[in-house]
N, C-alpha and C positions, 0 to 999 in steps of 0.2 A: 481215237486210236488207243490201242491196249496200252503202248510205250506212253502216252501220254498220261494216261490212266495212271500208272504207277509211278509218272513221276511226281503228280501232286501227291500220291501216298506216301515219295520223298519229303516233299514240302513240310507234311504236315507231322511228319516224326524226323525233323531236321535235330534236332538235341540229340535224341537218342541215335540217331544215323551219323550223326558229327563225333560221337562218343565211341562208334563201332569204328569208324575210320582212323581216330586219335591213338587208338590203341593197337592200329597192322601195324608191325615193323616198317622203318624208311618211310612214313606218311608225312609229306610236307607239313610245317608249322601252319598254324591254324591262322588265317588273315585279319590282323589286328584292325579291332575297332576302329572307328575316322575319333579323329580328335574332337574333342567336347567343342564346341562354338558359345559365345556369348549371344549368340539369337536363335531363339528357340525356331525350331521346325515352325514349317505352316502348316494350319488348321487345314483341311478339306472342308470344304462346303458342306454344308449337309445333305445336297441334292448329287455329290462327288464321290466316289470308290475312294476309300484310303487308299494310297499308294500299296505296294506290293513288294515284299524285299526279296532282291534277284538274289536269283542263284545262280552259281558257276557253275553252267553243264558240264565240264570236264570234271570237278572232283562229284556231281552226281553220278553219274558214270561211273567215278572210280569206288563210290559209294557201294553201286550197284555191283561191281565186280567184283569188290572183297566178300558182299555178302552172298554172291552166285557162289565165287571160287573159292575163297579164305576162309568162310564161318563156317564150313559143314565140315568137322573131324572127317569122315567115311573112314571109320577104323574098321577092319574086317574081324568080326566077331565082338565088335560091341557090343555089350548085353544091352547098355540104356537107348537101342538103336532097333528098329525095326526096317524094310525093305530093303531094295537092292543097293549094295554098295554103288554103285553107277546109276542111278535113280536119278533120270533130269528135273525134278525138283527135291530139293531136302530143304523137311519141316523143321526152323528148330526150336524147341519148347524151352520155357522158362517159366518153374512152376514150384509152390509150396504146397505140402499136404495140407497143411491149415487152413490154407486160402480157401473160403466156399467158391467162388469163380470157378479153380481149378479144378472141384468137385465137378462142377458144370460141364465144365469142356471136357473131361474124361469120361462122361456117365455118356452125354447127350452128343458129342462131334466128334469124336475120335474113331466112336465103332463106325460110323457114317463113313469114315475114310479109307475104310479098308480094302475097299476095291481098287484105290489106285495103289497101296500099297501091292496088293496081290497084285495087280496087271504091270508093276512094274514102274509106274509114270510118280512114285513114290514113296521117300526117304523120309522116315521121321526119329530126330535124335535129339533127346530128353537130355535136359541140364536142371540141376539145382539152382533153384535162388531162394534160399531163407530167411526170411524177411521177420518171421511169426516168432523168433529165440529159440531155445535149444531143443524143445520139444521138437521145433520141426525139423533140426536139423536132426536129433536121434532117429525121425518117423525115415527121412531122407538116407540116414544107412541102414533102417532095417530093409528101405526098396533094394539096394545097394547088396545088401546081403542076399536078400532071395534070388536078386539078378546075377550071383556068384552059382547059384545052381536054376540058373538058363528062364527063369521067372520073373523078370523085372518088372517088364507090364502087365503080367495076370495079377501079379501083387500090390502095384500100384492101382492097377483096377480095381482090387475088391479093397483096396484101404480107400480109396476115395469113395467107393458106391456106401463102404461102411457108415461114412462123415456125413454129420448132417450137411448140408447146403445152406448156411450161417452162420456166423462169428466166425471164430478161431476155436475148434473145437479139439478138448484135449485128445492124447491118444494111449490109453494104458497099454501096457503091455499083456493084459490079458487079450485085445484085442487083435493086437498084431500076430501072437502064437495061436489063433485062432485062426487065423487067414493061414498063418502056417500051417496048420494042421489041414484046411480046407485043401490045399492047393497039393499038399502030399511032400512038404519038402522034409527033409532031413534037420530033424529040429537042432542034434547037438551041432552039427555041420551050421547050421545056422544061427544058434549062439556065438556060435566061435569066429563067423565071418561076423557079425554084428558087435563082435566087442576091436574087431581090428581098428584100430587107430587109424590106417591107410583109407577108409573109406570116410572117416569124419574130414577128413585131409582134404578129399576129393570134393566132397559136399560145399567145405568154405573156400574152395578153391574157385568149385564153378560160380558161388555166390560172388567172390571178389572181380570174377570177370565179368560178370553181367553187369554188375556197378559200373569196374571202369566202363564198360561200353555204354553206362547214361543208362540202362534199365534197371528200373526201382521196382516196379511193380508186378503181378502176377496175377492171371496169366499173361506171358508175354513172346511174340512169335516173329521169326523171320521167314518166310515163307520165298523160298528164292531170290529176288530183289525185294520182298517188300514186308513192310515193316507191320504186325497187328497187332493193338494194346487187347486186351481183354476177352471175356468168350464168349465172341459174335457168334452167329446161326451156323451151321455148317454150310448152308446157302453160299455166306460169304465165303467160307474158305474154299470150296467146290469152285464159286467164282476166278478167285484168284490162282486157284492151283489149274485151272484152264486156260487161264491169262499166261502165264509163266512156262506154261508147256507151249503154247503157241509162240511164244517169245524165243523159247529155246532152239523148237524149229522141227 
């Protein structure tokens, strides 16, 4: 069954899914460890399944709820936001220009998605997480600034198509006024949003949420209930954003 499908995809991003939960307001305290014992666990067999560490279906559940109902902003007129505010799935990205991954996922699975953003079946809204130091987080508000004049993802488009796909690669700024000039924005308007202090603000602000919610890495996605470390095929995501629309109903 699909429902069961996504709950081992609880299972297996329990940290990270334990870290989104710790951090909703009113979430019960987390259930403390059993006490240490002076005899160690028993061995399984070799011919035996390790044991399997349960899970409380009610706080999966409530796992799953926070990240249906609580994780997705739906701010209307988001610029770091594309499809319908009422979108029965919303994708939510967590992602560093530097990161070649997220080069990945923005070149090769994202234009792949936009059919369901056009038909409506979904929501995708972009979060910083800075990982790479301050170059990325400067790369993080000049997207910030061009999303102040209605560009945020054409601009993240062409600065990541611009990146190589390897290391951590730097980003001059002859490269970014470049993609400014490509995209037709208003350079001094654009200077002047790029030096706001309120967008650096915003940058380590989403980084410091994605931390506490236990996501270190990049790229990193919640995709309605379910949890996706790095950038699988669009296959997969197509998968799962069919899963979650059938689960919706």
């Amino acid at each position: 069954m699909v429902y069961k499908a996504v709950i081992v995809g609880l299972v297996l991003v329990v940290v990270v899914l334990g870290g989104l939960l710790a951090m909703r307001p009113g979430t019960p305290a987390a259930v403390p460890a059993p006490a240490a014992t002076s005899t160690p666990p028993a061995t399984p067999a070799p011919d035996q399944p390790a044991p399997q560490p349960s899970i409380d279906p009610q706080q999966v559940a409530e796992m799953e709820r926070f990240m249906v109902e609580d994780l997705p902003r739906r701010i209307e007129g988001d610029p770091l936001a594309m499809g319908n505010i009422d979108a029965p799935v919303v994708l939510t990205e967590w992602a560093d220009y530097r990161c070649p991954f997220c080069s990945v996922w923005a070149e090769d699975v994202l234009p792949g998605l936009q059919r369901y953003i056009d038909d409506g079946t979904l929501r995708v809204e972009f979060r910083d997480l800075a990982i790479f130091g301050d170059e990325s987080i400067r790369a993080a508000t000049a997207a910030r600034a061009a999303g102040e004049q209605g560009q945020f993802f054409e601009f993240s488009h062409e600065l990541f198509s611009a990146l190589p796909n390897e290391g951590h690669p730097d980003i001059p700024d002859e490269l970014v006024y470049g993609i400014v000039a490509d995209l037709g924005l208003d350079r001094a308007t654009f200077e002047a949003d790029w030096a706001d202090p309120a967008h650096q603000e915003a940058v380590l602000a989403d980084s410091a949420e994605a931390n506490g919610f236990g996501v270190t890495s990049t790229p990193s996605f919640v995709i309605g209930s379910q949890f996706v470390s790095g950038a699988q095929p669009l296959s997969t995501f197509e998968q799962i954003i069919e899963e979650q629309l059938a689960l919706h109903g």
